[in-house]
PAFIFI-335501 format. One record per residue (C-alpha): chain; x, y, z. Coordinates in nm, 2 decimals. Each point is the difference from the previous one (the first is absolute). Example, Ala and Ser with C-alpha at 12.3 -4.5 7.8 and 13.67 -1.06 7.14 Angstrom:
<recs>
   unit        X        Y        Z
      A     1.23    -0.45     0.78
      A     0.14     0.34    -0.07
</recs>
This chain:
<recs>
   unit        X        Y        Z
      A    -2.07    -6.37    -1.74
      A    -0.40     0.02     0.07
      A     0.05     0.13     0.31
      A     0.19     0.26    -0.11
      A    -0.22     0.08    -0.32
      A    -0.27    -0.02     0.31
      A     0.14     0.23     0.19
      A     0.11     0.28    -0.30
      A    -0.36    -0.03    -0.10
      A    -0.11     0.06     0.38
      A     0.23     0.35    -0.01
      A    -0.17     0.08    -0.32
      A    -0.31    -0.02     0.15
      A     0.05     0.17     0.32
      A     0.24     0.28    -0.20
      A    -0.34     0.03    -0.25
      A    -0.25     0.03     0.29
      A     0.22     0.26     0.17
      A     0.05     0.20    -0.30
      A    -0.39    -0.01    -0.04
      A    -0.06     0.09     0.33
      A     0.24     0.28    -0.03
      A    -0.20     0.10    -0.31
      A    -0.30     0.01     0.20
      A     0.11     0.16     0.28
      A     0.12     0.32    -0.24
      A    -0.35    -0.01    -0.19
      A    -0.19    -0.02     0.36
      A     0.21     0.32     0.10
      A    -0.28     0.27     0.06
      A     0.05     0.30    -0.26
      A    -0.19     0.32     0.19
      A    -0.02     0.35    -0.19
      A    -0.12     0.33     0.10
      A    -0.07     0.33    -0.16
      A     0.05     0.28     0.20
      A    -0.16     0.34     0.00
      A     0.37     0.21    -0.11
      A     0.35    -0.14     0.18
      A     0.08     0.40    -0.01
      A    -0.19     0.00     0.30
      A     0.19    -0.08     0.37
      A    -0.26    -0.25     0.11
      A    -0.07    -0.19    -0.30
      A     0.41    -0.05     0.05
      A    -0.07    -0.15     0.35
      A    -0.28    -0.21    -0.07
      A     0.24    -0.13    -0.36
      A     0.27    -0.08     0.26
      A    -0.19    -0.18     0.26
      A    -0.22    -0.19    -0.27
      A     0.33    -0.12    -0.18
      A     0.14    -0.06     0.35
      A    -0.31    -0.23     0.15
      A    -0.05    -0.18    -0.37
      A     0.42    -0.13     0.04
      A    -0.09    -0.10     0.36
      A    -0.24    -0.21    -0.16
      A     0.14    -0.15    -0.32
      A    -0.18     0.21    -0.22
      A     0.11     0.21    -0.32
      A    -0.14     0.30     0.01
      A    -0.04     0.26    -0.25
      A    -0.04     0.38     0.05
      A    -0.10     0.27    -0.33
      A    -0.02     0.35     0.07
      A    -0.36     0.17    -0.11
      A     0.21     0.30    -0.04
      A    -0.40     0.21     0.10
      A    -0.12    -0.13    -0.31
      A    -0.28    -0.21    -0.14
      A     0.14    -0.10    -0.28
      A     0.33    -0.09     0.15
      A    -0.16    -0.22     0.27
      A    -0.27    -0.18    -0.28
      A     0.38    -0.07    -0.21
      A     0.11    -0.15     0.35
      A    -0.25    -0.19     0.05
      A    -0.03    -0.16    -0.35
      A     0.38    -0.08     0.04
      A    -0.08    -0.17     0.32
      A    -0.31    -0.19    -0.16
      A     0.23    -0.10    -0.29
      A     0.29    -0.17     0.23
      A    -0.25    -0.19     0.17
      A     0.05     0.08     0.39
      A    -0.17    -0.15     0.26
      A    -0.15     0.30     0.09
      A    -0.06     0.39     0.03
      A     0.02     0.30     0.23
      A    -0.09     0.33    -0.15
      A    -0.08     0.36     0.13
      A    -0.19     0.16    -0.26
      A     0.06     0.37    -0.10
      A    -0.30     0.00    -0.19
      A    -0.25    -0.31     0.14
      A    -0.25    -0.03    -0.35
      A     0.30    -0.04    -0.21
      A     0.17    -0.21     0.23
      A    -0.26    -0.24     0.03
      A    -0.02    -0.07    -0.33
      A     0.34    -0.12    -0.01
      A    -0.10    -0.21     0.35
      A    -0.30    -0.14    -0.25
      A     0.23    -0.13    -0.20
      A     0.25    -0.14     0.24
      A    -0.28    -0.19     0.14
      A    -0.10    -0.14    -0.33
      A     0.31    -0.16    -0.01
      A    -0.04    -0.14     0.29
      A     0.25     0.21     0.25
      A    -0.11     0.14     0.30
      A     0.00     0.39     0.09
      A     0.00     0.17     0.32
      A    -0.07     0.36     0.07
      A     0.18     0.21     0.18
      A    -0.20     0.28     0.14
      A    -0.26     0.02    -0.30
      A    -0.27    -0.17     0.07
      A    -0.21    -0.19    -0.26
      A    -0.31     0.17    -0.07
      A    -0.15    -0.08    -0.38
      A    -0.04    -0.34    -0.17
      A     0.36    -0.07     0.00
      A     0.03    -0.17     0.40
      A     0.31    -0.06     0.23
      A     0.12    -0.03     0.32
      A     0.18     0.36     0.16
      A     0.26     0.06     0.23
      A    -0.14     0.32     0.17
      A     0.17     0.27     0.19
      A    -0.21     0.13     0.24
      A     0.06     0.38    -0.02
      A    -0.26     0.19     0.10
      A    -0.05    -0.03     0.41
      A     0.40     0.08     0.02
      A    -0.08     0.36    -0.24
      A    -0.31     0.06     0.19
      A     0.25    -0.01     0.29
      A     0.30     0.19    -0.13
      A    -0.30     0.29    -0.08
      A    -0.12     0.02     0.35
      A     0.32     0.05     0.16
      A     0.14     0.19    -0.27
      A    -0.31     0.26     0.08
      A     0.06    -0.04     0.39
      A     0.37     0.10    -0.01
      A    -0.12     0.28    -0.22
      A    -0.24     0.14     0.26
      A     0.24    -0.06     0.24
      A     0.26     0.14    -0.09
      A    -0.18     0.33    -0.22
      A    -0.30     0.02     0.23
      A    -0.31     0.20    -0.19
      A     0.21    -0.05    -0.31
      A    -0.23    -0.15    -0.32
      A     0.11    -0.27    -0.16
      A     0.07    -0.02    -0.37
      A     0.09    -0.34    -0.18
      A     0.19    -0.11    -0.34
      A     0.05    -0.32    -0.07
      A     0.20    -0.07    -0.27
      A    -0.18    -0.30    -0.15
      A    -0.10    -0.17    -0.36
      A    -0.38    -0.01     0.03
      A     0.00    -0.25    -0.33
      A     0.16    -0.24     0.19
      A    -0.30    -0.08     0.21
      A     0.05    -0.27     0.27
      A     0.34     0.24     0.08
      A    -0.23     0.36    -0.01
      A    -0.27    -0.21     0.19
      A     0.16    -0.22     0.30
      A     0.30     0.28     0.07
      A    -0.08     0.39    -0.09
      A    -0.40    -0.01     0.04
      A     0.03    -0.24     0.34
      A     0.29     0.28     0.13
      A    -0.25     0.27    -0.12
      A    -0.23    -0.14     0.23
      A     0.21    -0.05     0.27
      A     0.05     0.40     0.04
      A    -0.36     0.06    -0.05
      A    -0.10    -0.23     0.30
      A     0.22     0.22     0.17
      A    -0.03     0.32    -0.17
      A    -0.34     0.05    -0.20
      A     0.07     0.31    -0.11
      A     0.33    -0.10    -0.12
      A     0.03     0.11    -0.38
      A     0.16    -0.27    -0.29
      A     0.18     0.27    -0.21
      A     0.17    -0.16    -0.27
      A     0.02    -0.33    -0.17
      A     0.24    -0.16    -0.31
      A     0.30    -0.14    -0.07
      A     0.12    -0.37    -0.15
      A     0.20    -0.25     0.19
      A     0.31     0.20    -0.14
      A     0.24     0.19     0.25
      A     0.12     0.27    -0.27
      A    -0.38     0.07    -0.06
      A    -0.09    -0.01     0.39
      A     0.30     0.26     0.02
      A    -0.16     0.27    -0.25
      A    -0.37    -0.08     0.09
      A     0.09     0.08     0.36
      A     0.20     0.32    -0.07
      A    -0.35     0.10    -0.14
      A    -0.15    -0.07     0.29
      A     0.24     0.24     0.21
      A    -0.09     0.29    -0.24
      A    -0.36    -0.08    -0.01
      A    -0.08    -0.09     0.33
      A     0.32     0.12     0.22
      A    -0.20    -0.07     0.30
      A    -0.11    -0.38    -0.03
      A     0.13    -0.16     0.32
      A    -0.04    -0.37    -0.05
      A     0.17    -0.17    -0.29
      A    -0.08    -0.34    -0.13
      A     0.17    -0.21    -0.26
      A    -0.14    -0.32    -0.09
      A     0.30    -0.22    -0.10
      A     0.39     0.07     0.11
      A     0.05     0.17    -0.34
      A    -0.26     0.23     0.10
      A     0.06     0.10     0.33
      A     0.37     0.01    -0.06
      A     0.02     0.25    -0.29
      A    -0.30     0.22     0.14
      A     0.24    -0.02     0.31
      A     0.28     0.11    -0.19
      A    -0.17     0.28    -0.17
      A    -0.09     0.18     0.32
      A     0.36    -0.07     0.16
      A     0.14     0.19    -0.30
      A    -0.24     0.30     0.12
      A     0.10    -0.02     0.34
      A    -0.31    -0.20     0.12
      A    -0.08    -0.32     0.09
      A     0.21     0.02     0.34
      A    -0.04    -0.12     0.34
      A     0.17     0.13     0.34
      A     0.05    -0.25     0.22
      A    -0.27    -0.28    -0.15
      A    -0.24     0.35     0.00
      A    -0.07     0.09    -0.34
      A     0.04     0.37    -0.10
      A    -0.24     0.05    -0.23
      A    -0.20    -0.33    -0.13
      A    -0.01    -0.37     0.03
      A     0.10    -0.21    -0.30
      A    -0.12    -0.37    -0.02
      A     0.03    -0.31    -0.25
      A    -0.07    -0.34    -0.07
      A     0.29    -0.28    -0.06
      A     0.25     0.02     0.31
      A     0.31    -0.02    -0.23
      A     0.32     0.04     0.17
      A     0.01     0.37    -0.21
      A    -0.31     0.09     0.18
      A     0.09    -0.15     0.35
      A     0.34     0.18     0.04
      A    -0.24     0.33    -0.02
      A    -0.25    -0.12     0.23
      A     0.27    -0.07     0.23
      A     0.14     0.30    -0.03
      A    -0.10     0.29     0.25
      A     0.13     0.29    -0.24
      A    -0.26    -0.15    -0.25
      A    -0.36     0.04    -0.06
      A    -0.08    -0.33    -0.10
      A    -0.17    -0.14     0.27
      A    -0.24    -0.28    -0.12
      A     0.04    -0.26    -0.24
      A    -0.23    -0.36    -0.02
      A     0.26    -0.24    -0.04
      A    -0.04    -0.28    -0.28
      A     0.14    -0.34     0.08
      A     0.18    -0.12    -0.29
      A     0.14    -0.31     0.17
      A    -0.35    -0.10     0.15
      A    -0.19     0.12    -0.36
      A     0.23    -0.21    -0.22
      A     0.01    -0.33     0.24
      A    -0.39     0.00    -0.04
      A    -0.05     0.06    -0.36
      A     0.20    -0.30    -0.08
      A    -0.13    -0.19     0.30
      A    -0.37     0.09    -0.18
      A     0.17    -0.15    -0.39
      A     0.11    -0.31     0.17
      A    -0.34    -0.12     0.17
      A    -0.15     0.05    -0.33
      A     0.32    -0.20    -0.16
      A    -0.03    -0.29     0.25
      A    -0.42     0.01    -0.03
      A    -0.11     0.17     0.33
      A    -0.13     0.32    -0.20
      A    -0.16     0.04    -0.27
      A     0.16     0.25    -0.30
      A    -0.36     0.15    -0.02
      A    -0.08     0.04     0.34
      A    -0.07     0.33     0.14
      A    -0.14    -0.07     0.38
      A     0.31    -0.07     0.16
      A     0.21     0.33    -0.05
      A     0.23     0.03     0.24
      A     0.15     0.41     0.14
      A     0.32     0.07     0.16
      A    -0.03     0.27     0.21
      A     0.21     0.36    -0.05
      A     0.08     0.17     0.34
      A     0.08     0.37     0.12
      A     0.37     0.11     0.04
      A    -0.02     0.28     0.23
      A     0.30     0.25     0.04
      A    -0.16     0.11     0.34
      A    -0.02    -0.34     0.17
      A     0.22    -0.22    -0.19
      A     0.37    -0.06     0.11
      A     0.26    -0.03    -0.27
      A     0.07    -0.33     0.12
      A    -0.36    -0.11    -0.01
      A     0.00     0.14    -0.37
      A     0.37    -0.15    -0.07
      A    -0.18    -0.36     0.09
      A    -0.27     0.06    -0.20
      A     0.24     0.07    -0.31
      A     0.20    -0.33     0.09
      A    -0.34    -0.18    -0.01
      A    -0.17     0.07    -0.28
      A     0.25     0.16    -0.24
      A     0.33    -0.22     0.11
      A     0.18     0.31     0.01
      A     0.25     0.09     0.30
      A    -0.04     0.37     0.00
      A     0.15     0.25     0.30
      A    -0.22     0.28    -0.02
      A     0.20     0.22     0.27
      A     0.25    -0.05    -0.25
      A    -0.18     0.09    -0.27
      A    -0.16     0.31     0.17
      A     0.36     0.14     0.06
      A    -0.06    -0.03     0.37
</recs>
């Protein structure tokens, strides 16, 4: 009879520590959430997909909200985020003073933030996950002005970039570094136009402007895939924005984010789009939460601001580039199996 009472008692224990354990291990589960800059947009989809993606591969909940382009939808987010008591924070701020408010307060209640792109530059401090934008523009601008000269020798060249100058570290590291990529090929070169929002209907309109006002601009630049593809499609509706045999007609369109939209183009050697710096939302979204988690586990400090860390964007060039080089790169980085012949209609 004891040793049975002995034993019952001994399952009661060992039932009680699992149970506890089990318990433990479900509270020690790492909650991760990030606030993106819109989910409209096809790279903020990519990076959402391979964050969720890496954050299951490693045990960890993770929580995406949608900024929707708005300040006061990301500051909600992140309160919401503050409130459930996650682990940590990834945002990409649409507007940085507001969001760092909302970053103030997450780290006043004791969760760590990370940045990604926006880095901290006021009293409010954190670590950054950089993209480093600007030598790949510079790039893209010096060979868009060579092909230009090459292939409409004596011809001047006229720019317009279809970019959101409020949105600084955007205007800054992408339109003015391809801006001065033609001019250290092309002084002379004239920027025509400027404007536009991170909005493909408004890119659309604000480029069919451009062909009325300046019908001769022969380089066209769009700083985000919205931007580059409905400037794009605006001049294909005219008749423009063609390409013979990878030898564009009349003009050179490039962009920034190397979505599969805007790779199918590049590819294509009926299109104009020729250039595009090529994000990598696989390789962007395994470092921001690799940044969170040394700050979880105490290798970083929340406050530091010394040890940013870049990913760096690269040139896809219609020119040079195979499609199966490019195909690759979309298997990579986007986890998308895409056959561009295919979708070229070759």
């Amino acid at each position: 009879m004891k040793k049975r009472l002995v034993f019952c008692i001994s399952i009661l224990v060992i039932a009680f520590i699992l149970s506890v354990g089990f318990y433990a291990g479900a509270q020690d589960k790492l909650v991760i959430g990030q606030v993106f800059w819109g989910l409209h947009d096809s790279y903020q989809q990519a990076h959402q997909v391979a964050a969720k993606a890496y954050c299951e591969s490693l045990g960890i909940e993770y929580i995406s909200m949608d900024g929707q382009m708005k300040p006061e939808v990301q500051a909600a987010a992140m309160e919401d985020l503050i409130a459930r008591q996650v682990d940590g924070i990834i945002c990409q701020a649409y507007d940085q003073a507001a969001m760092e408010v909302s970053i103030d307060a997450a780290q006043q209640a004791g969760i760590p933030v990370v940045s990604f792109v926006n880095v901290s530059s006021g009293n409010v401090k954190y670590p950054t996950m950089q993209i480093d934008e600007k030598q790949g523009a510079i790039a893209m601008g010096e060979l868009a002005a060579k092909k230009i000269m090459e292939y409409f020798p004596g011809k001047k060249i006229k720019v317009a970039t279809i970019s959101d100058a409020s949105i600084e570290w955007a205007h800054e590291q992408r339109t003015k570094a391809f801006i001065q990529g033609v001019q250290n090929v092309a002084p002379d070169m004239e920027w025509v136009f400027n404007g536009g929002k991170s909005n493909r209907e408004i890119a659309y309109s604000t480029a069919e402007d451009i062909l009325q006002s300046f019908p001769d601009v022969n380089i066209m630049f769009g700083y985000d895939a919205e931007n580059v593809l409905g400037s794009l499609a605006a001049f294909e509706a005219a008749g423009r924005g063609n390409a013979k045999d990878r030898i564009p007609v009349s003009e050179i369109f490039a962009g920034v984010d190397g979505s599969v939209p805007e790779l199918v183009k590049v590819a294509d050697p009926n299109s104009a789009f020729k250039l595009t710096l090529a994000l990598q939302p696989k390789s962007n979204a395994k470092k921001c939460i690799d940044m969170l988690l040394k700050i979880i586990n105490g290798e970083l400090d929340m406050h530091a601001t010394d040890k940013n860390e870049a990913v760096v964007s690269f040139v896809v060039n219609g020119w040079d580039m195979s499609k199966e080089e490019i195909e690759q790169f979309v298997k990579d980085e986007w986890a998308l199996e895409v056959d561009l012949a295919k979708e070229i209609g070759e």
